[in-house]
C-alpha positions in Angstrom: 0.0 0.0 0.0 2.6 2.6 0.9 4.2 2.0 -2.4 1.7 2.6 -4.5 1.3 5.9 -2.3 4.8 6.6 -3.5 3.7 6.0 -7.3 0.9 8.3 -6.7 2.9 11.0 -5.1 5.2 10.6 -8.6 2.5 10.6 -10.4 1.2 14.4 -8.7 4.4 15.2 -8.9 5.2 14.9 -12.2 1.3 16.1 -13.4 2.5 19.3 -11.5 5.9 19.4 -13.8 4.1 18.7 -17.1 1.3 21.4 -16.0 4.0 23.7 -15.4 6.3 23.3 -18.7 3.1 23.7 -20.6 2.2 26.9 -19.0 5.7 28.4 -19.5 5.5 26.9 -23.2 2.4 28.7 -23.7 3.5 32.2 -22.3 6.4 31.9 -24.8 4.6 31.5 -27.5 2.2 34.5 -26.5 5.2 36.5 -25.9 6.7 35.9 -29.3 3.7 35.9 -31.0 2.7 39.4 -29.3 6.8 40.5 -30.4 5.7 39.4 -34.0 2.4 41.5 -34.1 3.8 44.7 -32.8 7.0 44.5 -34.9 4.2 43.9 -37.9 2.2 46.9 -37.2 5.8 49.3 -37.0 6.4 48.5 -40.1 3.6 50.0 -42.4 5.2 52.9 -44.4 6.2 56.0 -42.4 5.2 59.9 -43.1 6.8 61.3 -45.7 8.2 64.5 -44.5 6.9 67.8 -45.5 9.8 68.4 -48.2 9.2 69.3 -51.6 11.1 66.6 -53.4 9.1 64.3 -51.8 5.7 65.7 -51.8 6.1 67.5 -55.5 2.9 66.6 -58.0 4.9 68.7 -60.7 4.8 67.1 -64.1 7.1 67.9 -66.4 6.8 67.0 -70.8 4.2 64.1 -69.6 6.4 62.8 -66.6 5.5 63.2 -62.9 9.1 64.2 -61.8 9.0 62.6 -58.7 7.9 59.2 -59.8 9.0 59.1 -63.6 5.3 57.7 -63.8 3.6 59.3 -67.3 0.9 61.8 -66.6 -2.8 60.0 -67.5 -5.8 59.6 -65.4 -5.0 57.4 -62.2 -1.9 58.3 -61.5 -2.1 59.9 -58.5 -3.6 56.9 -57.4 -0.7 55.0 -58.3 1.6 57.0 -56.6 -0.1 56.8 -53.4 -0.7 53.4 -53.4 2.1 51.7 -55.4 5.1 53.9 -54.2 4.5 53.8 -50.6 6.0 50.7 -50.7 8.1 50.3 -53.8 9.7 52.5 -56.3 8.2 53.5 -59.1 11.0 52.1 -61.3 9.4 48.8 -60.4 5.9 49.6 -61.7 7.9 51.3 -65.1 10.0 47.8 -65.7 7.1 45.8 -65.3 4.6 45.6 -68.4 1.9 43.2 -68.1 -2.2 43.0 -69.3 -5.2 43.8 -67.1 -4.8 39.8 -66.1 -1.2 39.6 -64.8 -1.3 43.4 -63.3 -4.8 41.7 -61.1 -2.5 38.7 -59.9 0.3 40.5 -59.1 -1.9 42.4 -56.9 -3.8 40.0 -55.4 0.0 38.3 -55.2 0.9 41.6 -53.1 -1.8 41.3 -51.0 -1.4 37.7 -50.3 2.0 38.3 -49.8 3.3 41.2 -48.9 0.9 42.8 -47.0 -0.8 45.1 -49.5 -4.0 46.6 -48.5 -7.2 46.0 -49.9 -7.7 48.4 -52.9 -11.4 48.2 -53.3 -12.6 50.5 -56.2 -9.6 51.8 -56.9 -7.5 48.5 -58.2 -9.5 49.2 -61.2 -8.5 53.1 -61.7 -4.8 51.3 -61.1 -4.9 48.4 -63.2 -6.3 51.0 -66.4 -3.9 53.3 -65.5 -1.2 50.7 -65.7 -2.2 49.1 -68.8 -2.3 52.1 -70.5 0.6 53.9 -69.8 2.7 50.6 -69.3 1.7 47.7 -71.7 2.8 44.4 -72.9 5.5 45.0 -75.8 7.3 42.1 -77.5 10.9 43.3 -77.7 13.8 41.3 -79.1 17.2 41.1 -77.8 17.5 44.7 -79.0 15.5 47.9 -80.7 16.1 48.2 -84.6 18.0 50.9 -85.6 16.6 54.1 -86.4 17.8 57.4 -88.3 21.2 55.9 -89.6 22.9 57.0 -92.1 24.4 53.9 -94.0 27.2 54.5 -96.1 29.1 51.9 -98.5 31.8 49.9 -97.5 34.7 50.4 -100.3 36.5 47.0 -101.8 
């Protein structure tokens, strides 16, 4: 009898010590998981300052001069949503149709944390397709405006 007293007292014993590594476990993972969510919601774009280069809407022979963007309906749009996180050079590489500009959104949001756009992913995507689209280019642009001359024997 008084050993299986001693088994129970183990048993306690060792419920107590389970109880208790689980309990620390799970204050861990709050803790980290709390860590995670506030270093998450620091990191959505700051204020841009109050300084003319980086507030200018001046457009200059169809550019926006901050951006480099073209001038057309939606681009303010663009640059506020778009360039708070990336440059513009990104959007001005890129040439895709209304399709592939929609998934790589929807990538972004999935992704990267982009907010919903709501109405105005349309105004972007148009804006994007029309100043931006699909060209087939080869390995390089033809010539233009040369002068050819004869090669002598």
């Amino acid at each position: 009898m008084e050993n299986r007293n001693k088994n129970h007292d183990l048993d306690s014993i060792n419920k107590r010590k389970l109880f208790g590594f689980i309990v620390v476990i799970g204050m861990l993972i709050l803790f980290v998981g709390g860590l995670f969510l506030y270093v998450q919601s620091n990191n959505k774009p700051q204020n841009i300052p109050n300084d003319p280069v980086f507030t200018s809407n001046e457009i200059e022979n169809g550019i926006h001069v901050r951006t480099g963007l073209k001038e057309g309906e939606g681009l303010m749009v663009v640059v506020a949503h778009c360039t708070a996180c990336h440059s513009a050079q990104l959007i001005i590489q890129n040439r895709m149709n209304k399709e592939r500009w929609n998934a790589t959104i929807r990538w972004m949001q999935e992704t990267q944390n982009l907010w919903e756009l709501g109405a105005q992913q349309e105004v972007i995507v148009n804006y994007l397709v029309k100043n931006y689209p699909v060209y087939s280019k080869g390995r390089r642009e033809n010539l233009q405006d040369i002068e050819w001359y004869k090669l002598s024997d």
